[in-house]
C-alpha positions as CSV (number, residue, x, y, z in Angstrom):
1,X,25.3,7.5,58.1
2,X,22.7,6.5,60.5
3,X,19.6,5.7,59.2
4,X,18.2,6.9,56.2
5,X,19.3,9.7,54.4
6,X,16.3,11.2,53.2
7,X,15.6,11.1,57.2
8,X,18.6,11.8,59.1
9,X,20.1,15.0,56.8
10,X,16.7,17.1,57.1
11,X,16.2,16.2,60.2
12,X,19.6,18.0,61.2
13,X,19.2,20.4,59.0
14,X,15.7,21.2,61.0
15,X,16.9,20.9,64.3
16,X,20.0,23.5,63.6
17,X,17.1,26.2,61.9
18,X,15.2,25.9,64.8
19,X,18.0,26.4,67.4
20,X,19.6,29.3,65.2
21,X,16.1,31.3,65.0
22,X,16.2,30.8,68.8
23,X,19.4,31.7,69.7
24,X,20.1,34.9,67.1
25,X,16.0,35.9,68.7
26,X,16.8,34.9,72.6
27,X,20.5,34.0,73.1
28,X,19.0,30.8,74.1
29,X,18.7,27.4,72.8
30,X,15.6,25.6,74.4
31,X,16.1,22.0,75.6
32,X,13.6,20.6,74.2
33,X,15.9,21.0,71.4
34,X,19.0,19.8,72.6
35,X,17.7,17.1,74.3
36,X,14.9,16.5,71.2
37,X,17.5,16.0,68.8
38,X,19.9,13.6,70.7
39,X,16.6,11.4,71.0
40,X,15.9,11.8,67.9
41,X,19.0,10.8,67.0
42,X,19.3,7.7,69.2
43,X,15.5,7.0,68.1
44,X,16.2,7.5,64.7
45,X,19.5,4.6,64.8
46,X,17.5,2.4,66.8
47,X,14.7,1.9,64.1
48,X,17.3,1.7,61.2
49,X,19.2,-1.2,63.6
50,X,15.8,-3.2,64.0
51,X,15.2,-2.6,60.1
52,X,18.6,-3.6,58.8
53,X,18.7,-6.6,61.7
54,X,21.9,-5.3,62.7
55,X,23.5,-3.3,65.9
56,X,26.1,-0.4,63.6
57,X,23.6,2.0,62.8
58,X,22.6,2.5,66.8
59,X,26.6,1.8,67.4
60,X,27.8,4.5,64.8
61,X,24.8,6.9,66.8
62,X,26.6,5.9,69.6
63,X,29.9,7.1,69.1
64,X,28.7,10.4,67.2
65,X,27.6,11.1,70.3
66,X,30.3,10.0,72.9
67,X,32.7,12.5,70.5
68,X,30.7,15.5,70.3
69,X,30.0,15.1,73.9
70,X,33.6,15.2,74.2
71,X,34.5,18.2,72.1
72,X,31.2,20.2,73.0
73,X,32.1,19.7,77.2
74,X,36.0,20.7,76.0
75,X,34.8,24.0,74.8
76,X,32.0,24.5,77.3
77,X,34.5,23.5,80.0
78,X,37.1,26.1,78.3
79,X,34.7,29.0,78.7
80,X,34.0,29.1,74.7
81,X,30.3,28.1,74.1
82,X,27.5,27.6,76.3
83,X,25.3,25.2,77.4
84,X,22.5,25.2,74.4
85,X,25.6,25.0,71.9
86,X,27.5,22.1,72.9
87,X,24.2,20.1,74.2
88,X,23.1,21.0,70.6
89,X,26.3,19.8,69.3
90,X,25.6,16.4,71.1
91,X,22.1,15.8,69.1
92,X,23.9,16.5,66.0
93,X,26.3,13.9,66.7
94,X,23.8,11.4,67.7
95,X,21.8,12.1,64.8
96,X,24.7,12.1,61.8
97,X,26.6,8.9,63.8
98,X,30.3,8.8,63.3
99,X,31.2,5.7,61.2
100,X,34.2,3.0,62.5
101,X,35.7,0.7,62.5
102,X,38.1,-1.9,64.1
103,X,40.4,-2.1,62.1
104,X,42.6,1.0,59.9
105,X,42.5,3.9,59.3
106,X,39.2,3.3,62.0
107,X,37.1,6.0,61.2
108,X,35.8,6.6,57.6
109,X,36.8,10.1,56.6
110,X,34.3,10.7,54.0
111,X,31.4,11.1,55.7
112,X,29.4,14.1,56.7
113,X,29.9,14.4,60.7
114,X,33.5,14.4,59.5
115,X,32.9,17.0,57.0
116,X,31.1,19.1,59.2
117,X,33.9,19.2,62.2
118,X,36.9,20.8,59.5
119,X,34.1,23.1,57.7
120,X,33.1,24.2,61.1
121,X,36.9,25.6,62.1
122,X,36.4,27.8,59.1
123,X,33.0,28.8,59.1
124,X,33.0,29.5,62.4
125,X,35.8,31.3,62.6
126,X,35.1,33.5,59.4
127,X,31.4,34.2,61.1
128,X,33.2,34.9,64.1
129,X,34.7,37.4,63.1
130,X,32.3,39.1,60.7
131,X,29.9,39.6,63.6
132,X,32.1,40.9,65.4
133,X,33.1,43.4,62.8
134,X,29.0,44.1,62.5
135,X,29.0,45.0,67.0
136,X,32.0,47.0,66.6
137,X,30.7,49.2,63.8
138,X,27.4,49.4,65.3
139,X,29.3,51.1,68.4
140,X,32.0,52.3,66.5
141,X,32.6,55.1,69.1
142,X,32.9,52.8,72.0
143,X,35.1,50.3,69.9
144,X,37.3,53.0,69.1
145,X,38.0,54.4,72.8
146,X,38.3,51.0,73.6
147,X,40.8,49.4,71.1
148,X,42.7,53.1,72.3
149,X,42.8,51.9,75.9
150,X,42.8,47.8,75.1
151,X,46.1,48.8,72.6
152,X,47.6,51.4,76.0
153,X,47.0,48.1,78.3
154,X,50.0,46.4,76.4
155,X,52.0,48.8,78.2
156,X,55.8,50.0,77.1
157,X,57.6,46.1,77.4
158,X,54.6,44.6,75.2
159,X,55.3,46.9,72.3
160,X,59.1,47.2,72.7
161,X,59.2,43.5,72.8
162,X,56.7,43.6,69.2
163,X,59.4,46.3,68.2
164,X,62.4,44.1,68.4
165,X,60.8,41.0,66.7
166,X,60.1,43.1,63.6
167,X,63.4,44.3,63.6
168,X,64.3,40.7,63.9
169,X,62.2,39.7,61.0
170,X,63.9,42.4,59.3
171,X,67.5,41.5,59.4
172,X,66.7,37.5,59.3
173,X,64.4,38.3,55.8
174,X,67.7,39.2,53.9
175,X,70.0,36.9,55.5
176,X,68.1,33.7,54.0
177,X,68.0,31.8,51.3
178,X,64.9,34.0,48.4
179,X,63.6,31.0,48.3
180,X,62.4,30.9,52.4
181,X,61.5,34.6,52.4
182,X,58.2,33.7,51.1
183,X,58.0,31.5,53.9
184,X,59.3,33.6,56.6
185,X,56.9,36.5,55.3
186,X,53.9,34.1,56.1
187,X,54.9,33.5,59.0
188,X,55.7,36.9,60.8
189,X,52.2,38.3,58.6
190,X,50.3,35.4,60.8
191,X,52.0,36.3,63.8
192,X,51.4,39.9,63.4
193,X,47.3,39.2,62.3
194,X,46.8,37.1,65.7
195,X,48.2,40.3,67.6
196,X,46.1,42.7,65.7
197,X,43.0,40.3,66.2
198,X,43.5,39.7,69.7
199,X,43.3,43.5,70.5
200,X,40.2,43.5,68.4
201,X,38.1,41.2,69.6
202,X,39.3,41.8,73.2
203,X,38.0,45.8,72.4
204,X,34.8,44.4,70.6
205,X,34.1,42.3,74.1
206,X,34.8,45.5,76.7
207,X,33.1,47.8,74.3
208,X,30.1,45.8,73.0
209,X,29.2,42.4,74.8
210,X,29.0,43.7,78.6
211,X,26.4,44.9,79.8
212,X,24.8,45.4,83.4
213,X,21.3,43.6,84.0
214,X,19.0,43.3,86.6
215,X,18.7,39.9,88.2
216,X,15.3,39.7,87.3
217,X,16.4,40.0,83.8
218,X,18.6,36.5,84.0
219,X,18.0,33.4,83.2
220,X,20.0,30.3,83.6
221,X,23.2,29.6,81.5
222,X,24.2,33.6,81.4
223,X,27.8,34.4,81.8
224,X,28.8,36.6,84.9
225,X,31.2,38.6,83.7
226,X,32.8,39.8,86.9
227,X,32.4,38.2,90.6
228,X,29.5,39.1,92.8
229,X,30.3,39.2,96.7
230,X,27.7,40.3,99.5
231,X,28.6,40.3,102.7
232,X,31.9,39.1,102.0
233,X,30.5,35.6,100.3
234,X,30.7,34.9,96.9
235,X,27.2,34.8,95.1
236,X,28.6,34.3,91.2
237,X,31.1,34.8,88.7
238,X,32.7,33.9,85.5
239,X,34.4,30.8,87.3
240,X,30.5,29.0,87.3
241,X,30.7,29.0,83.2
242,X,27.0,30.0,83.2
243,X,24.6,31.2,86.4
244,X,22.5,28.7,88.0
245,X,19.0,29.0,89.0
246,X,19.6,29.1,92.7
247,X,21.8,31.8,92.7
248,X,19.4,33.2,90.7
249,X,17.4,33.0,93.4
250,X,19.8,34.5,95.7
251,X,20.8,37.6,93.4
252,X,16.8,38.5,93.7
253,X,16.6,37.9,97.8
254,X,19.5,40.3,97.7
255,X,17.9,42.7,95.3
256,X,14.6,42.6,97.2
257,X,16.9,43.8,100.2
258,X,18.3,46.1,98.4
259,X,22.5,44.9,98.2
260,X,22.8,44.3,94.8
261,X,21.3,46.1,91.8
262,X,22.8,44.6,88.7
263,X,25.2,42.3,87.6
264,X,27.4,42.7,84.4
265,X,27.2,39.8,82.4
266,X,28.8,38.4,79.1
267,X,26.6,38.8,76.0
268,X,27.9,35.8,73.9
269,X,28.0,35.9,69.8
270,X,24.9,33.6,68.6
271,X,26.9,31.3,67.6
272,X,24.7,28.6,66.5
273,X,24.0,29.9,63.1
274,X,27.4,28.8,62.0
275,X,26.5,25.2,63.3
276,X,23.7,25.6,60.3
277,X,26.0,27.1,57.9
278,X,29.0,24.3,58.3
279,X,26.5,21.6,57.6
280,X,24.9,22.6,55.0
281,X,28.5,23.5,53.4
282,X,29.5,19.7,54.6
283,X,26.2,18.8,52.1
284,X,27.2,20.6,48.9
285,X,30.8,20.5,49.2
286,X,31.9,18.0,51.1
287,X,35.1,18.6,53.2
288,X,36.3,22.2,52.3
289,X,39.9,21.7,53.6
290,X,40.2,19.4,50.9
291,X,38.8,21.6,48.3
292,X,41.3,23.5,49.0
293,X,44.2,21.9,49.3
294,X,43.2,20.5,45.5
């Protein structure tokens, strides 16, 4: 833990508030909180190291942050959060500090930036998931013509192919031992879940998170859904992993001329609030993989 509890945990818990009222009300996290918080954080280790005459506290700041720097750019990078989220990310490293070590196992498993990294693969995903099930219910009739035409886009070898692996399943399930079946039953229900949620959260995307906006309408860090070419020169597109203000500024010279109208961009699930709702688990329970395992 860097610094003092009674500072560091409400000051987390703060920052994530304010960015999750931001981003469910904008889309947007402002910098001044992502960059705020991994002062704060840095700040906040700097005073505890001065206090306690030593240099861990700024050290485990530090390294809190060099990690979640290197997760957060792995799934900007990889297309999967934005820029607010995993600069966020990196002021809630430097703020919670990962504690080490040089000698085994290293790093300290019980502690909460640990906690929080194994509560937020479940969280996140379960919150994933249940907004999406919100969009596509709110637009239930574009969901369902979608998931029609997202399910037709498999094509004949796709669903022959899911054809012969349950009839595979089939004749392997009474050839083993009763014992495995259970096993083996786990297995093809997992398989068979990713499928089924891969067609639905590929329909809830076509159907409910695209949208066509005017370039005066973006701001910088929105995800160009498909490319944008005038003239035969590329202007945007999902390759940049977020617009940038100059071609911003270049989308509205061309508008003011009258070559492009609108671009379609990517509207993103605010995914911040599960950020908030993994830590705060991480404080009452502690690691919940655990929990569950016992």
């Amino acid at each position: 833990m860097v610094g003092p509890e009674l500072v560091a945990y409400p000051l987390a818990a703060a920052v994530l508030a304010v960015a999750s009222f931001t981003d469910m009300r904008t889309r947007e996290v402002p910098d001044w909180v992502s960059y705020g918080s991994i002062v704060a954080g840095i700040g906040l280790a700097s005073v505890s190291s001065v206090v306690l005459w030593s240099f861990w506290p700024l050290a485990y700041s530090v390294a809190g942050l060099v990690v979640f720097l290197a997760v957060s750019s792995a799934m900007f990078y990889s297309g999967q959060w934005g820029g607010g989220d995993s600069k966020l990310l990196i002021g809630l490293g430097s703020i919670l500090g990962l504690r080490f070590g040089f000698s085994y196992p290293f790093v300290a498993l019980d502690q909460p930036v640990v906690w929080f990294c194994v509560n937020l693969l479940f969280v996140g995903a379960v919150y994933a998931v249940l907004w999406s099930v919100a969009l596509a219910f709110a637009n239930r009739a574009r969901f369902a013509k979608q998931f029609v035409n997202t399910a037709a886009s498999v094509g004949q070898a796709g669903w022959l192919f899911g054809l012969f692996g349950v009839l595979a399943f089939s004749a392997v399930f009474f050839l083993v031992e009763p014992e495995f079946r259970f096993v083996l039953l786990g297995a093809f229900a997992a398989l068979l879940s990713a499928g089924l949620l891969w067609l639905f959260s590929k329909s809830v995307e076509k159907s409910c998170m695209l949208k066509r906006v005017d370039p005066v309408r973006l701001t910088e860090g929105d995800w160009i859904a498909r490319d944008v070419y005038c003239d035969g020169k590329y202007v945007c597109g999902p390759k940049d992993l977020g617009i940038e203000k100059h071609q911003i500024a270049l989308l509205l010279r061309l508008k003011a001329k009258g070559k492009v109208n609108s671009v379609l961009v990517k509207e993103g699930i605010p995914f911040v609030p599960a950020f908030l709702i993994s830590f705060l688990v991480s404080l009452k329970y502690g690691n919940v993989l655990l929990l569950l395992l016992r």
